[in-house]
Steps between C-alpha positions, in 0.01 A plus 500: 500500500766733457399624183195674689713771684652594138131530355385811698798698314310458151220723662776774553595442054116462486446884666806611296403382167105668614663864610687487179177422330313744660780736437479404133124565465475856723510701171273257316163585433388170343566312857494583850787437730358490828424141495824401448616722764215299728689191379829634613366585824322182554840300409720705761204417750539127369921482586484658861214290566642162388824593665320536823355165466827358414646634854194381655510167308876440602482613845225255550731292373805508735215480788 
């Protein structure tokens, strides 16, 4: 299962590649960039809260 504390650092390229994105589409009248900026915030939201389930997880563990 080590491969799970390495998965909550795609959200962090996941709200990189959305603020870019976002960035991208500001000045764009055809689509609206807020949504990806939702996304963006949603992912950072996603990595702090899987890492605080990771410390939870593994200091259940070494109870």
């Amino acid at each position: 299962m080590t491969y799970l504390k390495y998965i909550q650092y795609f959200y962090l390229f996941a709200a990189g590649f959305f603020i870019y994105q976002g960035f991208i589409n500001l000045n764009s009248e055809e689509e609206s960039p807020w949504m990806m900026f939702f996304f963006a915030a949603m992912a950072i939201f996603m990595f702090f809260f899987r890492r605080k389930f990771m410390k939870k997880m593994n200091n259940q563990d070494k109870k």
